[in-house]
N, C-alpha and C positions, 0 to 999 in steps of 0.2 A: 545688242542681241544676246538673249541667255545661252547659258552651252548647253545647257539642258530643259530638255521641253517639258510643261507641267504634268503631263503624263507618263513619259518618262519618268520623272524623278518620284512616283508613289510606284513605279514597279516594284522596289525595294517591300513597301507596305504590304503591295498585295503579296509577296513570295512568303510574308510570314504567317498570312491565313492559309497560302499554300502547305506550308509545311504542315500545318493542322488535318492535311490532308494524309499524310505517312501516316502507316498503323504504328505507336509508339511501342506495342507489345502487349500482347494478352494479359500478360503477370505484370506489367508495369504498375506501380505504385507512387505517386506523390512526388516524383525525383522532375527534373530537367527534360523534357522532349528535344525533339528537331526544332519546333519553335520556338523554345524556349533560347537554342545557340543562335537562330535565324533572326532574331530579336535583337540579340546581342551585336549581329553584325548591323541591322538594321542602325544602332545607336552610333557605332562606330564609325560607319558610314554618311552618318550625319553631321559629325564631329570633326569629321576631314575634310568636307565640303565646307562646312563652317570656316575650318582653317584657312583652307586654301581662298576662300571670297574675305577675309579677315571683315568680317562685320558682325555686329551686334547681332546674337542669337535671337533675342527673343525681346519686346519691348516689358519697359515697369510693372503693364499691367499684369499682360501674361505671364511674366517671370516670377511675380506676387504670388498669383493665381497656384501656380503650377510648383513651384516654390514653398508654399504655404508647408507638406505634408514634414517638407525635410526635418525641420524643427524638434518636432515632435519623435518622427522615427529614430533620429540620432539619439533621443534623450535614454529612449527606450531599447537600444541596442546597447547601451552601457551598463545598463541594468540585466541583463541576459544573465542566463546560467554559467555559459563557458563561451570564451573570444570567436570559435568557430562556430555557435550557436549565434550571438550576436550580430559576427560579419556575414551569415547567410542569413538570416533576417534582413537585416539593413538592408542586403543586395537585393534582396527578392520584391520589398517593401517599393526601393526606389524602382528594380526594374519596371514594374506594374502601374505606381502611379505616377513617376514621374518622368522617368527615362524617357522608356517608349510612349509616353503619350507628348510628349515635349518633339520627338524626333519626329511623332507623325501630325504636327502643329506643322512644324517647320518644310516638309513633302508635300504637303497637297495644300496645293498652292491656289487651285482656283476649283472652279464648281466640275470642269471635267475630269479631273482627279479623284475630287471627292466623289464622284457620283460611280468612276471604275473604282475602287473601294466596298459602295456599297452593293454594286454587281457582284464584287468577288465575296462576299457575306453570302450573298446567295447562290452563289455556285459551291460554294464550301458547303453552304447548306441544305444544298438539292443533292450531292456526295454521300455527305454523311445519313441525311434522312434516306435515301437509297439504300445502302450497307444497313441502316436501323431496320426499314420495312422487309428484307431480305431476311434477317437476322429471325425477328418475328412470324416472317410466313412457314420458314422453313426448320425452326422451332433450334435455331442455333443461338439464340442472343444469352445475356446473362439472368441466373436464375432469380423470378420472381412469384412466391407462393408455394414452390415446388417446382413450377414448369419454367423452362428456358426461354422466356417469350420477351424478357424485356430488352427495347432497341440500345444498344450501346455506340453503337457506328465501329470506328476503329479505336477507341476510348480503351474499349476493355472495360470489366467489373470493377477493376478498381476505382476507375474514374468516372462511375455513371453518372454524374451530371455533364461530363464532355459533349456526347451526343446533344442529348438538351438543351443546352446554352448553345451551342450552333445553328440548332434549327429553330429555336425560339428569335436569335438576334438577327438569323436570315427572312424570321416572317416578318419581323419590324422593320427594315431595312426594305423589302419589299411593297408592306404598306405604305410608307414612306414615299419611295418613287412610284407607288402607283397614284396617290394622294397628288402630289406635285402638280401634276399634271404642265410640267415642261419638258417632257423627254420626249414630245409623242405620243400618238395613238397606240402605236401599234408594240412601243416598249411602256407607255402603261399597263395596256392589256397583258404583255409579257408579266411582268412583278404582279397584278394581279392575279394572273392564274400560277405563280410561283406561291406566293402567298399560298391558297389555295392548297396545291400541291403539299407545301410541307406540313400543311397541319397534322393528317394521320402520322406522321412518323411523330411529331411533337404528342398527339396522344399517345404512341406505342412506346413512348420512354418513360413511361409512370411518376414524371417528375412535377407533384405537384407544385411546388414553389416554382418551376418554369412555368407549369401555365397560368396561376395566378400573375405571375411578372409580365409574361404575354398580354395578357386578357386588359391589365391597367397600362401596361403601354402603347397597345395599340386603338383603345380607347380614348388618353390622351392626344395619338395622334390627329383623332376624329372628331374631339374636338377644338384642338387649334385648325384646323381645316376648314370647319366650319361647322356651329351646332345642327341646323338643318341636316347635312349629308351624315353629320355623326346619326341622327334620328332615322334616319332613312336605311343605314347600313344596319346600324342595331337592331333596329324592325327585320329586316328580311336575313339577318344571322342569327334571328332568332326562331322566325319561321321555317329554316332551313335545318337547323338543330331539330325544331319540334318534329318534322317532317322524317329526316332520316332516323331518328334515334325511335320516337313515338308509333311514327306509321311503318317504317321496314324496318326497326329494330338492328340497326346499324350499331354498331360495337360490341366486342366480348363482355363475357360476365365479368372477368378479370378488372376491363376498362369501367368499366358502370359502376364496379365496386368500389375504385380507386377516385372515381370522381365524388363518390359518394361519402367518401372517407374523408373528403375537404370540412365538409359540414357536421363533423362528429367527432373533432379534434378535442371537443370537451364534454363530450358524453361518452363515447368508447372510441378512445385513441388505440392507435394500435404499439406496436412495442417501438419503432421507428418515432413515432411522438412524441410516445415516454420518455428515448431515450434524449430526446431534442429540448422537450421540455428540461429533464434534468441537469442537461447540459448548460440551459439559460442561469438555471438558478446556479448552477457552478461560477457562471461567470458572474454573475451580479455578486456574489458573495466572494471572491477575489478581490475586486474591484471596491466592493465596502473596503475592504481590511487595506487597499492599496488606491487612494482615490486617486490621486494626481498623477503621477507617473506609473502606476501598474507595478506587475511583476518583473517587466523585462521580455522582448521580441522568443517567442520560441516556447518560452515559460508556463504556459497552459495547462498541458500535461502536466505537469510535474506538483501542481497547486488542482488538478482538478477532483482527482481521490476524496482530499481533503474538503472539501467542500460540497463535494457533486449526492444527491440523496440517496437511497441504498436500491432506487428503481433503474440508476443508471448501468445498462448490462455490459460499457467498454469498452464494444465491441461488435462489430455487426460479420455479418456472413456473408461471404461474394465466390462465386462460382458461374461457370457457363463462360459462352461466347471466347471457347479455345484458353481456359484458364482451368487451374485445377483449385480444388476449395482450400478457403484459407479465411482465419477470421481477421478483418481488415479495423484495429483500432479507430477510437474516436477521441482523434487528437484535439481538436477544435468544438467549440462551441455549437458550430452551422450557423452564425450569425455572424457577420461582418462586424457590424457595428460591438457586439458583446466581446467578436476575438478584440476589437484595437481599448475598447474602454479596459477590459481585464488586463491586456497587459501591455497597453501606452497610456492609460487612467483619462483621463479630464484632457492632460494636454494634451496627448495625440488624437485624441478622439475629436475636441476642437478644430485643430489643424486638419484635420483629414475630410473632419464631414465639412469643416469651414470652406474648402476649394472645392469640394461637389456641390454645397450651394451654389458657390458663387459662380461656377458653368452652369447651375439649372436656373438662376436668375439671369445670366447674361444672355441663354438663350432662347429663353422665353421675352425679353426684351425684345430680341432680334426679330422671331421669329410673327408678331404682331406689323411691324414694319414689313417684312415679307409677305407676307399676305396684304396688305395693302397694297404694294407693287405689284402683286400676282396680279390683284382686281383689274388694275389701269392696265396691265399685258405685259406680257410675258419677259422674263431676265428678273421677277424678283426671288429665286432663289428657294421657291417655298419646297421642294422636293427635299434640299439639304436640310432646311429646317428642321421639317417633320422628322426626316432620318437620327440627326442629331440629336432633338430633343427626344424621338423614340430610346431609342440607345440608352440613352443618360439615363429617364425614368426608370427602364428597364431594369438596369445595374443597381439602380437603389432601392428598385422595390424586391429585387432579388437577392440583395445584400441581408434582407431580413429573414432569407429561409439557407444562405449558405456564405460561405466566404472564400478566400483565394485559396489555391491549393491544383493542384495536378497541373497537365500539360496544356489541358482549358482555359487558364486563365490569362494564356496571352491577350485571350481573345476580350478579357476586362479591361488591358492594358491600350488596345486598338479601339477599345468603342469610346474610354473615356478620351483620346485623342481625336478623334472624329467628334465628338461630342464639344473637344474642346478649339477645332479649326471654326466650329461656325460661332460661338458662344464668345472667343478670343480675337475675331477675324482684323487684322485690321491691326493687332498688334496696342489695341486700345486707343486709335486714334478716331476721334468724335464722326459718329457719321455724319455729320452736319458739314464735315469738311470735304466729302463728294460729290462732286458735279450732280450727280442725279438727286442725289438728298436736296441740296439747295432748289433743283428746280422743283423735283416731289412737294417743298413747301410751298413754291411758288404756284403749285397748281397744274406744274405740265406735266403731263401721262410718261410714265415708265417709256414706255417706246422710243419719244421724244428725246430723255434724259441720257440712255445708251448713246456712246460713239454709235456713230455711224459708221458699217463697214466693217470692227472688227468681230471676229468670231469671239464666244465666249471664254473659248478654252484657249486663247490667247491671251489675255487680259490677266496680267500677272496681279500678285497680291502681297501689299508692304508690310511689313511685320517688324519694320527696326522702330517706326514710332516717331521717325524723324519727317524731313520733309523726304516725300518721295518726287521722284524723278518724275513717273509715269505719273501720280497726280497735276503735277503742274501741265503738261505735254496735255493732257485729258482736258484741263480747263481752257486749253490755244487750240482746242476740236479736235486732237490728235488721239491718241491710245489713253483709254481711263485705264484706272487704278482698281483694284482691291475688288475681284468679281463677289466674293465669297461676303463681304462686307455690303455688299447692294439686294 
């Protein structure tokens, strides 16, 4: 019997979307939050429990997998400006993609876990979109245009993408379980009208690179679900748009301008473009002059002057929502991908997007197989799927408009973890080696292929690679193995 029940054991996870919840500080800028130490304990705590059951963290595949980024980060924290430049690089580097997504592999254990996880995305993100739409009505948020109208949540101006990446990964997550359709009627219904709910706050944060990442990930969701229902939802998301926006003129001038401003990035960009664009060519032109290993972790700044065109202004303006004005530098690129090529070159850039394929390949594997099992009834998993693969696309298509930085980005470090429990599951042992797989080929319906009798969120899940316990027990008709892998 385990000492701890699989639900239990992701409290830890869910405390550190909690903490995303604390206001980190008006004035705050770029430094450490509460989840950022919450995180920390999160790792710690995984590491002692590991201790104490002395076994094998993590199987070859996953530890490859997850593994992968180290390589590359180490190279390029030796190359740094200065030892304490370097060592907070490396830490920040591994906390985000490898710690915490490694500690919340190892937590959520089976589909009950994962699925309170992606609940607490959306209650984080019904919070924050709340504080955003309040901020907005009542003309406190941070300043946009002139006027104090854009939603920040508890972010503050310095970190206005925080809000946004909350209620963007809460409407995917939400999609997700309402897509599934194994939690219920009446908690589909729930995530979809949460869905629903958050989108005004995701327009009141003016963040286009969040709603483009939104728009292609919840898309992808609709169509791993099925192309027909993607056709059907498209159709009437799109009548429902024509309707309120066309016929009641539903959104500000502000908002209309802002969407408008997606499709005139290269006819009249405005100075946030400019300075984005500029910023690209900064990076490409570093990364000529330093192809392989870069500059060094931290090193951007300090190479971007030199490179960056003379439209680059340095510096943007943040004010509002209980902060006083201050011009807030532009340290980074705003591109994921252009910060790690400039300054980890070829090789970290390799290692790094090389284990984010290789979760978007593994769980696009998966996630065909689950849906199959959906079809035959219910236990194949497809709600984590969708979640999952939402998650993952999300971060990658939004890696192209920003990259890691403030109190926000734990929340990169928990979705590529979530991303990497369903994509990893199993510890990389063949699913052809579970009771259900085998009979699935043979023809017999999901239903059939479940134990009989145990609950889901019982049904623990092996991760050392070896033989497990609970698989053999599973195949003498007793407790299966590996929910998150069926």
């Amino acid at each position: 019997m385990r000492s701890v029940r699989p639900v239990g054991a992701v409290l830890p996870v869910v405390a550190v979307l909690g903490a995303l919840a604390v206001p980190f500080g008006a004035g705050g800028a770029g430094g450490p939050g509460p989840a950022d130490a919450v995180s920390a304990l999160l790792v710690l705590y995984c590491a002692l429990r590991l201790a104490r059951a002395r076994r094998r963290p993590l199987a070859p595949v996953a530890a490859v997998v997850l593994g992968l980024p180290v390589a590359g980060i180490a190279l390029a924290a030796m190359g740094a400006g200065s030892p304490a430049a370097g060592f907070a690089g490396l830490g920040r580097y591994l906390q985000v993609f490898v710690l915490v997504p490694a500690a919340v592999v190892l937590l959520v254990r089976d589909r009950s876990g994962f699925r309170l996880v992606a609940w607490a995305f959306v209650g984080l993100a019904l919070w924050q979109g709340a504080v955003g739409t309040h901020q907005y009505v009542t003309g406190t948020g941070a300043s946009y245009q002139g006027a104090y109208v854009r939603a920040v949540g508890t972010f503050g101006p310095a970190d206005v993408m925080g809000m946004a990446s909350v209620v963007a990964l809460g409407v995917v997550c939400a999609v997700g379980l309402a897509l599934g359709g194994e939690s219920g009627v009446r908690r589909r219904v729930a995530a979809a009208g949460c869905a629903l709910v958050l989108l005004p706050p995701l327009a009141l944060s003016f963040s286009r690179g969040a709603w483009i990442a939104t728009a292609v990930a919840c898309a992808a969701q609709l169509l791993l679900a099925g192309v027909r229902r993607a056709v059907r939802v498209g159709a009437a998301a799109v009548a429902a748009a024509v309707v309120l926006v066309g016929g009641f003129g539903v959104g500000s001038a502000l908002l209309q301008e802002r969407v408008g401003s997606i499709t005139r990035v290269t006819d009249a960009p405005d100075q946030s473009v400019l300075d984005r664009y500029a910023l690209w060519t900064a990076a490409v032109g570093i990364w000529r002059d330093h192809p392989l290993t870069g500059v060094g972790l931290k090193n951007f700044p300090e190479y971007r002057d030199a490179y960056a065109p003379l439209a680059l202004s340095a510096a943007s303006d943040t004010e509002g929502a209980g902060a006083a004005f201050r011009r807030q530098p532009l340290l980074s690129p705003h591109n994921m991908y252009l910060l790690v090529l400039s300054e980890q070159g070829l090789a970290g850039l390799v290692a790094l997007a090389g284990s984010w394929l290789a979760l978007l390949v593994c769980g696009l594997r998966r996630v065909r197989a689950s849906a199959f099992r959906h079809r035959c009834g219910p236990g194949g998993g497809l709600d984590c799927a969708l979640v999952a693969c939402g998650l993952l696309v999300w971060q990658l298509t939004d890696f192209g408009y920003g990259d890691i930085g403030g109190p926000s980005t734990v929340l990169t470090a928990v979705s590529l973890g979530l991303a990497a429990c369903w994509a990893l599951a199993g510890g990389g042992v063949p699913e052809t080696d579970a009771p259900e797989a085998d009979a699935l080929e043979a023809g017999v319906p999901q239903a059939d292929a479940l134990v009989a009798g145990v609950p889901e969120a019982d049904v623990p899940l092996d991760r050392t690679g070896g033989r497990a316990e609970g698989r053999a027990v599973g195949r003498a008709g007793g407790r299966g193995e590996g929910v998150l892998t069926r």
